[in-house]
Each structure stands twice: as structure tokens, then as C-alpha cells.
VOGU-240229 format. One record per residue (C-alpha): x, y negated, z; residue in one letter. Coordinates in steps of 0.02 Angstrom, whole numbers, plus 50000, padded with zeros to 5 digits. Each point is the difference from the previous one (the first is absolute). Layout:
N
XYZa;...
***
This chain:
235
505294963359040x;501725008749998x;501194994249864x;501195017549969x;501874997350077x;500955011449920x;500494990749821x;501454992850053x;500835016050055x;499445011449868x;500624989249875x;501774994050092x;500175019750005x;499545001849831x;501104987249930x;501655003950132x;500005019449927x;499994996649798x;501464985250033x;501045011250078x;499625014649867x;500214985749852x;501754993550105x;500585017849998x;499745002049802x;500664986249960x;501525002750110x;500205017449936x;499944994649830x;501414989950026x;501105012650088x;499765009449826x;500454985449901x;501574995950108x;500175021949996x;500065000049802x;501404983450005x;501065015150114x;499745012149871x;500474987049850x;501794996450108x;500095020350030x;499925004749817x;500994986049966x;501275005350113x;500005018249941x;500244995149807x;501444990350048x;500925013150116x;501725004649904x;500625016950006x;501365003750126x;501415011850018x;500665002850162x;499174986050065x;500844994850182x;498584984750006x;498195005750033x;499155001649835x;498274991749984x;498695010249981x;499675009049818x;501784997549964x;500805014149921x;501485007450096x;501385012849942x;500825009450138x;501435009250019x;500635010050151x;499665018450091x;498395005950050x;499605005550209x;499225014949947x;499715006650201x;499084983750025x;498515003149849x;498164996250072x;498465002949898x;498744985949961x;498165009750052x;498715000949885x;500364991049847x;498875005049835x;500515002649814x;498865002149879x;498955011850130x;501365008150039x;500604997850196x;501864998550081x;501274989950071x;501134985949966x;501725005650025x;500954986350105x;501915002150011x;501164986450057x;501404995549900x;501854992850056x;500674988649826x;501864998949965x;499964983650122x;499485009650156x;498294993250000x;498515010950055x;498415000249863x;498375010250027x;499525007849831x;498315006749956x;500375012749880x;498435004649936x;498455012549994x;500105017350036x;498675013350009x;499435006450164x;498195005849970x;499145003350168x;501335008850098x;500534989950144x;501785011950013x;501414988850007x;500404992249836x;501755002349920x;500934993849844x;501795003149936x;501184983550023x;501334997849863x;501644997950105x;501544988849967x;499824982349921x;498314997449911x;499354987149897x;497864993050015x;499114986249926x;498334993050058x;498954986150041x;500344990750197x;498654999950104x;499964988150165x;499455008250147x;498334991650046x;498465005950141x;499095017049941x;498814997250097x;499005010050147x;500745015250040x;499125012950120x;500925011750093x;502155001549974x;500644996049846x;501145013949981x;499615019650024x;501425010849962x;501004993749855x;498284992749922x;499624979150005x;498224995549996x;500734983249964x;501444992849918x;501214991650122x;501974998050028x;499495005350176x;500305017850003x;501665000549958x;500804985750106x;500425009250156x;501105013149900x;500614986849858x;499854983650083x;499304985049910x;499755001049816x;500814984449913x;498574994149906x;498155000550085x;499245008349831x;499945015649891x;500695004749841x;498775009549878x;501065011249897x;499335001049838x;501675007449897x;501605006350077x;500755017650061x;498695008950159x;498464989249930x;498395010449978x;498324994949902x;499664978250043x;498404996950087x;499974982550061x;499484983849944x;499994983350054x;498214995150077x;499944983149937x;498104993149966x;499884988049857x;499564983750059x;498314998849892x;499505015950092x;500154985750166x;499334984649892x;498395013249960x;499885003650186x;499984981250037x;498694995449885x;498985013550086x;500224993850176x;499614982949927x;498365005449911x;499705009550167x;499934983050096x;498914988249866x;498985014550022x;499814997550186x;500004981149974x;498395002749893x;499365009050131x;500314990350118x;499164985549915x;498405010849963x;499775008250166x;500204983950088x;498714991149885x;498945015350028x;500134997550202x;499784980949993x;498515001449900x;499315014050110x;500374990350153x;498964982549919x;498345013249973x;500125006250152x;500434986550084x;498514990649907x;498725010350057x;500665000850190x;500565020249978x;
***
């Protein structure tokens, strides 16, 4: 009489793939604990950002910043396919040379565009100008298919475009204009995810894995006991 073979495998198999699915929970469930500490030192970080005028110092991001200087009108690109209450447009983007000599980008704000893909075009208020708005770090936008710029349209925002005409910006960020002379209807804000939405997600991935555990348990039980008939009655 044949006593079956194959128990060992089947259940080293079976035992192998649910630890590695319960590892990965519970390591994912800590990379969204240790995400929502980021986002506690992030807000943190944004409610203590002073306002600045005329900073020469990089701001940290969310701190408010009050320029002063002359706008480079000729060098205005157009932020692609930005949405305002259904409406579509642009961002207007216009760099900005303070009374120090120091080279800002500023996003002026939301204009109109509708569906027409003509050349956007916006009036620039010449001579020394005065904008307000909140800093913004320049950080990965992730994937981008195809070339970022096409004509004077961005389909992402990036000090890029303008550094082989301007040379290098001082500060590697963006100025939002919410208030000043030239600034047209706001549109952006910050993209920060409260850290409970992250403590949520890891008690998901958590639950996900004592889930798997408990299957584990009960599908291995399940094959040992199978094995024991069979292996009982010589199957």
C-alpha cells in the first residue's frame, strides 16, 4: 500500500505564500504609520513657516512670501490643463526679478481657456509690482509621457523651461500668487494628507494580514487533517 507523498509540499507551499502576503501587510502597515509621523512634521512645519518679504534665504515650504521686483513678461508659459470649478485653463507662470536681482518663478493664477488649444495670452502689468502667496518647494510630479513643453504650454510645473534663456532660478520652488498686481483667480492648494487618513490605511493593511494569518492557520489545519485521512486509509 502507497502512503500519498505530496503533504509536505502542498503544505510548505501553502504556508511560504500567506507569510510572505502577512510580512507584506504588516510591513505596509508600517510604512503608513512611519508615512502619517512625515505628515505630523509636514503640517508642523507649514504652521510654523513665517511670512517673508524679500526673502534672499530659501523659504520653507507654505511660508508666505512678499515680492517685489519687475515681471519678464516675453518669458510667460502656461500651466496645461488645470480645472476650476468645471471650468478649464491654464496657470499663468511668469518669472519675476526682486529689487535684489534674484530670479523667482510666480504662478499667477487661473485663467480660462475652454477647449481651444490657440496659444494662450494674458496682459503683464509692467514696471515694479508687488505679489503675495504661499512658497511651494519644487518636488517630483511624477510620470510624464511625451515632452513636457508644447509651445508656450507646461504639462508640468518645472523651473526647467526657462533656464536656458534666464539661467538658474535662485530658489528651486514656486511662488503661488494669491494677492498682488498681474495675479488672476488662485487655484492651488497644498496636497497635504492628514496623517489619520495614513494611520486608517495602516490599520487596514494590518487587518489585511491577521486576516491572512487566520487563514493561514485554517487552511493549513484543513491540509494536515486531509493529509492524516488520507493518509489513514492508504489514498
Amino acid at each position: 500500500m502507497t502512503k500519498p507523498s505530496y503533504f509536505p509540499a502542498r503544505l510548505y507551499a501553502w504556508y511560504v505564500f500567506w507569510s510572505v502576503v502577512v510580512v507584506l501587510g504588516l510591513f505596509l502597515g508600517l510604512w503608513q504609520w512611519e508615512r502619517a509621523d512625515d505628515k505630523r512634521e509636514l503640517l508642523a512645519m507649514r504652521d510654523a513657516a513665517p511670512m517673508l518679504v524679500e526673502p534672499e534665504q530659501t523659504p520653507l515650504e507654505g511660508s508666505e512670501v512678499h515680492l517685489r521686483g519687475v515681471y519678464l513678461e516675453q518669458h510667460t508659459l502656461y500651466l496645461d490643463n488645470r480645472i476650476v470649478e468645471g471650468r478649464l485653463g491654464v496657470a499663468v507662470l511668469t518669472p519675476l526679478r526682486d529689487t535684489h536681482g534674484q530670479l523667482w518663478l510666480v504662478q499667477r493664477g487661473f485663467i480660462e481657456t475652454g477647449t481651444s488649444r490657440a496659444s494662450p495670452s494674458v496682459s503683464t502689468p509692467e514696471g515694479m509690482v508687488e505679489v503675495s502667496g504661499e512658497w511651494q518647494q519644487a518636488h517630483s510630479m511624477g510620470q510624464l509621457y511625451g515632452a513636457n513643453q508644447e509651445g508656450v504650454r507646461l504639462q508640468q510645473l518645472s523651473l526647467t523651461p526657462w533656464e536656458a534663456e534666464l539661467g538658474a532660478f535662485s530658489h528651486d520652488g514656486w511662488l503661488h500668487a494669491t494677492q498682488g498686481t498681474g495675479v488672476f483667480s488662485p487655484w492651488w492648494e497644498a496636497n497635504v494628507m492628514p496623517p489619520s487618513r495614513h494611520i486608517g490605511y495602516a490599520f487596514q493593511w494590518w487587518g489585511l494580514a491577521l486576516a491572512a494569518f487566520v487563514i493561514m492557520l485554517l487552511g493549513g489545519f484543513r491540509l494536515i487533517t486531509d493529509w492524516r485521512d488520507n493518509y489513514k486509509r492508504g489514498f
